[in-house]
C-alpha positions as CSV (number, residue, x, y, z in Angstrom):
1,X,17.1,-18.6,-49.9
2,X,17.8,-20.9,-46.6
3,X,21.6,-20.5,-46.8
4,X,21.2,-16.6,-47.5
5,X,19.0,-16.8,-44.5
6,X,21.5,-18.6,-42.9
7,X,24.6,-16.3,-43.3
8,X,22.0,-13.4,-42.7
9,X,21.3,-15.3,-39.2
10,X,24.8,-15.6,-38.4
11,X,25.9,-12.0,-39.5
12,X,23.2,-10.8,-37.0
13,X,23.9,-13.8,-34.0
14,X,27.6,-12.4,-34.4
15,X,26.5,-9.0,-34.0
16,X,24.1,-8.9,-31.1
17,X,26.4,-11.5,-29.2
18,X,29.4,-9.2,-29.6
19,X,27.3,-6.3,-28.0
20,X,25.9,-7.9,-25.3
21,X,29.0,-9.8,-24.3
22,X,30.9,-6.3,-24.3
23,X,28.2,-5.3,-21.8
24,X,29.1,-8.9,-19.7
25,X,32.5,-8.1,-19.4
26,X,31.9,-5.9,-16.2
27,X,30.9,-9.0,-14.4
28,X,33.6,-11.7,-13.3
29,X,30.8,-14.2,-13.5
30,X,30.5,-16.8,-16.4
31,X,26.4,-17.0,-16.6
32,X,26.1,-13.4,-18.1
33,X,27.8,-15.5,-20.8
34,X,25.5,-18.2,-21.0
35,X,23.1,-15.6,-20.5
36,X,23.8,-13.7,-23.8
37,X,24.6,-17.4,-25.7
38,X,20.7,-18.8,-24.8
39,X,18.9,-15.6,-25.6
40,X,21.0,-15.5,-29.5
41,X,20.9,-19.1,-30.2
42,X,17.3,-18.7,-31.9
43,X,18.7,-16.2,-34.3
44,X,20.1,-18.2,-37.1
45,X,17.4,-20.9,-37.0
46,X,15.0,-17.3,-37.3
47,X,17.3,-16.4,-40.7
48,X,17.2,-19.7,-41.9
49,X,13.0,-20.3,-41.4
50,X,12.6,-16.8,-42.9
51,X,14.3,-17.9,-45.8
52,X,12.5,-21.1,-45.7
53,X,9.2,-18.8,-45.9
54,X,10.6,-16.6,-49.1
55,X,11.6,-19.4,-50.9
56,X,8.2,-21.1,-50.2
57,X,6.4,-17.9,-51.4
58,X,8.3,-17.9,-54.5
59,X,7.5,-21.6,-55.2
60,X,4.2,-20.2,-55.6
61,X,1.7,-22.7,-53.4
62,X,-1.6,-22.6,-53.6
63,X,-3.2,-20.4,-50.5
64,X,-4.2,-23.4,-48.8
65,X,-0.8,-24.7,-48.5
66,X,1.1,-21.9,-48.7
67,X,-1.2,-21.1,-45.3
68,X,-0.3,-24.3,-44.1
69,X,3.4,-24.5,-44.8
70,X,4.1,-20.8,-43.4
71,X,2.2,-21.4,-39.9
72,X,4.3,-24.7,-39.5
73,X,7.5,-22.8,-40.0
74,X,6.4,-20.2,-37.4
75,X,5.4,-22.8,-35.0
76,X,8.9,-24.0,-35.2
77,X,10.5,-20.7,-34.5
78,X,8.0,-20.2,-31.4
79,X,9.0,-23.4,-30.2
80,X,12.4,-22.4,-30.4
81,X,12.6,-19.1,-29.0
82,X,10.2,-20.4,-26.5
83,X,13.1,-22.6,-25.6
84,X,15.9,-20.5,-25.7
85,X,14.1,-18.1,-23.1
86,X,12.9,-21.2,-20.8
87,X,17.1,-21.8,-20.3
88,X,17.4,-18.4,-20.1
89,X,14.8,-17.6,-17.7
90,X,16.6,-20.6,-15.1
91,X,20.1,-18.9,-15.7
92,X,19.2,-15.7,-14.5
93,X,17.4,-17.3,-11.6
94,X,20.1,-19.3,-10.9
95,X,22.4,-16.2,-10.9
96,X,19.9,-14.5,-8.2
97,X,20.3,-16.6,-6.2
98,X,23.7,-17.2,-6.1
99,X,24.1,-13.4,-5.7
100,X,24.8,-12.1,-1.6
101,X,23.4,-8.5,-2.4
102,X,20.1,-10.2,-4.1
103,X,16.7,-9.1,-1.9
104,X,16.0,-11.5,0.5
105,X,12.9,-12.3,-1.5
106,X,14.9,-14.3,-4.0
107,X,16.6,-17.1,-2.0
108,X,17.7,-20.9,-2.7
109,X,14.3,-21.8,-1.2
110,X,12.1,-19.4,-3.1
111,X,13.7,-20.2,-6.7
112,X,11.0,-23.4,-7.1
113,X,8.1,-20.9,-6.8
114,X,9.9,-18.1,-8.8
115,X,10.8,-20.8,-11.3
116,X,7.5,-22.3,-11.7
117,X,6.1,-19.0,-12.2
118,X,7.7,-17.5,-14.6
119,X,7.4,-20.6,-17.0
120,X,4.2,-20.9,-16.6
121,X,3.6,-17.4,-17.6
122,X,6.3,-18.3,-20.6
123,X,4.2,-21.3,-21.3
124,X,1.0,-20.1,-21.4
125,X,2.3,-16.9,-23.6
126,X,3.9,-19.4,-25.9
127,X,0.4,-21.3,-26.0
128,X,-1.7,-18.2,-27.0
129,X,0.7,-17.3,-29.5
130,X,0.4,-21.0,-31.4
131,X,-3.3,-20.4,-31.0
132,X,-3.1,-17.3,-32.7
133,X,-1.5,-18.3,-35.3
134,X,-3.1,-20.8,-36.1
135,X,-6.9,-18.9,-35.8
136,X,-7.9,-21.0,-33.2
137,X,-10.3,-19.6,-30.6
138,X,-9.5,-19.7,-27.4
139,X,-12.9,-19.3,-25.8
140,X,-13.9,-22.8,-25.6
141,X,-10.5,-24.2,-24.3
142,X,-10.6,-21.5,-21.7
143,X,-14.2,-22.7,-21.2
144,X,-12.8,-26.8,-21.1
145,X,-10.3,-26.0,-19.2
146,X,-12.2,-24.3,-16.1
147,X,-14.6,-27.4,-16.1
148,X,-11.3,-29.8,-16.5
149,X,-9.7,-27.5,-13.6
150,X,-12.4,-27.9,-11.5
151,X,-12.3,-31.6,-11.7
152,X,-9.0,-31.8,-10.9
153,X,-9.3,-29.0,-8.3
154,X,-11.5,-31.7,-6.5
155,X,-9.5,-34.8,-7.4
156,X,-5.7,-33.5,-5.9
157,X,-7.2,-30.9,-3.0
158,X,-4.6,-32.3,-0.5
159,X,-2.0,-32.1,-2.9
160,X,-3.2,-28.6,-4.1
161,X,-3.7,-27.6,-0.4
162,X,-0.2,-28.5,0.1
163,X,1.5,-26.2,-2.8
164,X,-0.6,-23.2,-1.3
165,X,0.5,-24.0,2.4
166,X,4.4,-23.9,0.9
167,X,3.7,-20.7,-1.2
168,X,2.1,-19.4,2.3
169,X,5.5,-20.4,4.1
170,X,8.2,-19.5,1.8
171,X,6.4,-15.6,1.8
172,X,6.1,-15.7,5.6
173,X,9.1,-17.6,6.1
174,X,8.5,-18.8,9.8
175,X,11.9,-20.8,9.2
176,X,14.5,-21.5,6.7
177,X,16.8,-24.2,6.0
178,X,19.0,-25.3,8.8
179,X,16.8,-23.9,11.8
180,X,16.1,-26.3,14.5
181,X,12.0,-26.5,14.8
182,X,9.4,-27.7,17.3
183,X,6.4,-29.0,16.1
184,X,3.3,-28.4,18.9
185,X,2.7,-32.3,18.1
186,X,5.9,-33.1,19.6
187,X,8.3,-33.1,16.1
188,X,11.3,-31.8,16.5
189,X,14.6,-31.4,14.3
190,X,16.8,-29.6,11.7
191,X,15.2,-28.5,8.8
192,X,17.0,-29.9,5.7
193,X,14.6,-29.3,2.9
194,X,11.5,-26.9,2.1
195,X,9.9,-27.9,-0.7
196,X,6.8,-26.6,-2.7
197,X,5.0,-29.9,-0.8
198,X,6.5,-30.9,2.3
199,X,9.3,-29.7,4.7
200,X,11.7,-32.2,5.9
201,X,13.2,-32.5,9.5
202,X,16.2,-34.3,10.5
203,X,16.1,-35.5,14.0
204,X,18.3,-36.0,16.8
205,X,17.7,-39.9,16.2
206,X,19.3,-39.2,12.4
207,X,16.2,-39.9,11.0
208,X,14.2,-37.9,8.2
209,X,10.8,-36.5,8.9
210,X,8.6,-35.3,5.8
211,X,6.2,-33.5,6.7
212,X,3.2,-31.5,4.7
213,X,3.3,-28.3,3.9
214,X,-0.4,-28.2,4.9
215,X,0.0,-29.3,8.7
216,X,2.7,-27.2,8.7
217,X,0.8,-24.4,7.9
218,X,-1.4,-25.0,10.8
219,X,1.0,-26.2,13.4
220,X,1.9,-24.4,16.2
221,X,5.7,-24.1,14.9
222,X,8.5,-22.9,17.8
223,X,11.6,-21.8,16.2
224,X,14.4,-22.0,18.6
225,X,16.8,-21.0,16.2
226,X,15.1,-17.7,15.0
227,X,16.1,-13.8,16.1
228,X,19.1,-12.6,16.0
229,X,21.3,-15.3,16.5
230,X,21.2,-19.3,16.6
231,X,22.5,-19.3,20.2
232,X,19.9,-20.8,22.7
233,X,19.6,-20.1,26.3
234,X,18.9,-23.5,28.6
235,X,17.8,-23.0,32.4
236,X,18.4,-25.3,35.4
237,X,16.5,-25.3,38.1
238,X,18.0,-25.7,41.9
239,X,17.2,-26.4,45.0
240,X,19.0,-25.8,48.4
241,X,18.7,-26.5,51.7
242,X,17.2,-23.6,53.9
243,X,20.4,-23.3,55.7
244,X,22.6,-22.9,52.9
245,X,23.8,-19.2,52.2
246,X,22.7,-18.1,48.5
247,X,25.9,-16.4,47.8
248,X,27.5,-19.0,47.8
249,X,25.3,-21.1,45.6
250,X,25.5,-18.6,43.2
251,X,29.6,-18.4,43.3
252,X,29.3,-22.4,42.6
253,X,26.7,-22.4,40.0
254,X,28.5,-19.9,37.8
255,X,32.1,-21.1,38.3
256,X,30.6,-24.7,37.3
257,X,28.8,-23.0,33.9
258,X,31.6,-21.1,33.1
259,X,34.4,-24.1,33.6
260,X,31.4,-26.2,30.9
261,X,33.0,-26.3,27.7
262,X,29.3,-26.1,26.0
263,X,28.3,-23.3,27.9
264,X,29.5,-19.5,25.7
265,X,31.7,-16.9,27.4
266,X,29.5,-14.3,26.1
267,X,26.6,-13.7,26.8
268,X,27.9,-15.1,30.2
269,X,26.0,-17.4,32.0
270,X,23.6,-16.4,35.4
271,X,22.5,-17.2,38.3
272,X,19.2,-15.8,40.0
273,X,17.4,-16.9,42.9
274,X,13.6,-17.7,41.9
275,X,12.5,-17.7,45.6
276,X,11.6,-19.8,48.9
277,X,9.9,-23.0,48.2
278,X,8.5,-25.2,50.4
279,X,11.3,-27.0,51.4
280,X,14.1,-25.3,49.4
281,X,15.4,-22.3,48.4
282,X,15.1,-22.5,44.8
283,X,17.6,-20.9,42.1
284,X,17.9,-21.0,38.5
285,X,21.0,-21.1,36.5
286,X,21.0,-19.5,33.3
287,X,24.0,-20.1,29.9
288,X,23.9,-19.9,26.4
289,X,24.4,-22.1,24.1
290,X,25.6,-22.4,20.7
291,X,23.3,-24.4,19.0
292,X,19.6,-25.8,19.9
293,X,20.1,-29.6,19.1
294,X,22.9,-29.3,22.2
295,X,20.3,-28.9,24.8
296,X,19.9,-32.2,26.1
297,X,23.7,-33.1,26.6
298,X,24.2,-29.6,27.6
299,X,21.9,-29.9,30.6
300,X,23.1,-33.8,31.0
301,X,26.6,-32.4,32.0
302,X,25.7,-29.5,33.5
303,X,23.2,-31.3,36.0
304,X,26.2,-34.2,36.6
305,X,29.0,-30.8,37.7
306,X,26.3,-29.3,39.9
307,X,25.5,-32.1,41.7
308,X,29.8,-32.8,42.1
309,X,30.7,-29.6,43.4
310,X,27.5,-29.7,45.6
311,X,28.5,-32.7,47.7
312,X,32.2,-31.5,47.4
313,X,30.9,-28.1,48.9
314,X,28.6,-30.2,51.2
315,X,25.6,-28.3,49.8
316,X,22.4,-30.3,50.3
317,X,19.8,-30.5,47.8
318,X,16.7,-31.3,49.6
319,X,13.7,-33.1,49.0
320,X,10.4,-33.0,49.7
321,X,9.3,-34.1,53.0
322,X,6.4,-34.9,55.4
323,X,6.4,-34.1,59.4
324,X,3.3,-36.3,60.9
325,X,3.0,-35.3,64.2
326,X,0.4,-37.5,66.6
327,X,-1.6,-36.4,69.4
328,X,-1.1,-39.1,72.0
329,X,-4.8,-40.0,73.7
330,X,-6.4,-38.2,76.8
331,X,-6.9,-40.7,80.2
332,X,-10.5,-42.0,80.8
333,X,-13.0,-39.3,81.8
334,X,-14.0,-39.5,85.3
335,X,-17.0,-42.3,85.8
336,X,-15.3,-44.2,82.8
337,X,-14.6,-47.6,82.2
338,X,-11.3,-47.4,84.0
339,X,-13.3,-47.0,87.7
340,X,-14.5,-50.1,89.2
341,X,-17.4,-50.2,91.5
């Protein structure tokens, strides 16, 4: 009876593979493959239990074993199937990801939570079935296990409050991988790595911050790479001597950002005069970037060329100053000490 089982298993593995591989063929990707290969593996170990099961009825047991011996054999084929459809279940989300034209809610840094929760559902429908099969009532595990839960609940509340704050950020995505971050406590970086319990920055020191997921979920978070585009916009503030004609500031301050290899063509860099301070008249110059982490050395060379083609031009950049001015002293009153009698 097994190796009729057996053949029966393969005739109907052969069968249900050829279909659904006919239906892969109109994808140039290999995982519909693997696809179709997890989901039929389980059939021929199904023929083969099946015919375990016959030929076990036809041994005539008593009921006791024969109740015995049959739920064992189907425990076996749920834990295979249950298997088979765990791989399965990681293909496909594998092949979401991988996929350009997927919704954006299925990205490399979602598949942990989408993973996690589709096994869990697998596992915990793979649990009730053994339970069922077996007559065992789940009431007082349910019961055990909200007490147990509980317990635990208490025991791992930073670590628990941690997987919530990284569910919370991966579905309101205030960043993604490869943005550069500010923290309100002063952390700042690249993000390499968002994980179900921490993020991970990489700093301009090469060094690896890991940070919570729960601070993160309450930190004041400024994302310098978000919108529309990565560029970033860096301003440098000037100051001029009073006699110094603002046209001509502004001719130097742009032809100085646009001959900056850091500072992009387009948008093209600005200049705009703020107003009159106290003892200069104060401009602002205004270029894009291409990246965030380029700030510092950005404004590093661009304050060392302003300041060159300021002294070449013979601009002065003035500083604040101080005019005491003293009253010199009245002569003696009349009647004073300076009249002798």
């Amino acid at each position: 009876m097994a190796v009729l089982g057996y053949l029966v298993g393969k005739a109907v593995q052969w069968a249900l593979r050829g279909l659904m591989l006919q239906a892969a063929k109109r994808t140039q990707s290999k995982l519909d493959d693997q696809f179709v290969h997890y989901l039929t593996e389980p059939v021929v170990q199904t023929g083969v239990i099946l015919g375990l099961v016959a030929a076990e009825k036809a041994f005539g047991f008593s009921e006791t074993v024969d109740w015995v011996l049959v739920r064992m054999l189907f425990s076996v084929l749920i834990f295979l199937w249950g298997r088979a459809w765990f791989k399965a279940t990681s293909l496909a989300i594998s092949a979401l990801v991988r996929r350009e034209s997927t919704h954006e809610l299925v990205q490399p840094r979602t598949r942990p939570l989408f993973e996690m929760s589709i096994k869990v559902f697998l596992f915990g429908l793979l649990v009730w079935l053994f339970m069922s099969l077996w007559n065992i009532d789940g009431t007082a595990w349910l019961a055990s296990a909200g007490v147990v839960g509980i317990a635990v609940g208490f025991a791992a509340r930073d670590t628990l409050a941690n997987l919530i704050s990284g569910v919370s950020i991966i579905a309101d995505a205030p960043y993604k991988i490869g943005d550069y971050i500010v923290l309100d406590t002063g952390e700042r970086g690249v993000v390499t790595e968002l994980g179900m319990r921490s993020t991970r920055l990489l700093t301009r020191d090469d060094v690896e911050i890991s940070i919570p997921n729960a601070v993160m979920g309450n930190a004041k978070i400024t994302n310098e790479s978000g919108g529309p585009a990565i560029e970033h916009r860096i301003r440098i503030p000037v100051g001029v001597a009073y006699e110094t004609p603002p046209r001509k500031v502004v001719e130097i301050l742009e032809r100085v950002a646009r001959d900056n290899d850091m500072i992009l063509d387009s948008p093209a860099p600005r200049v705009r005069m703020r107003g009159f301070g106290q003892s200069s008249k104060d401009f602002e110059l205004l270029g894009w970037i291409r990246f965030p982490e380029q700030r510092g050395l950005a404004k590093h060379r661009l304050l060392i060329e302003v300041d060159d083609a300021f002294r070449e031009a013979g601009i002065v950049i003035p500083f604040p100053q101080t005019d005491v001015h003293i009253k010199g002293e009245a002569g003696p009153p009349e009647g004073g000490a300076g009249e002798t009698e």
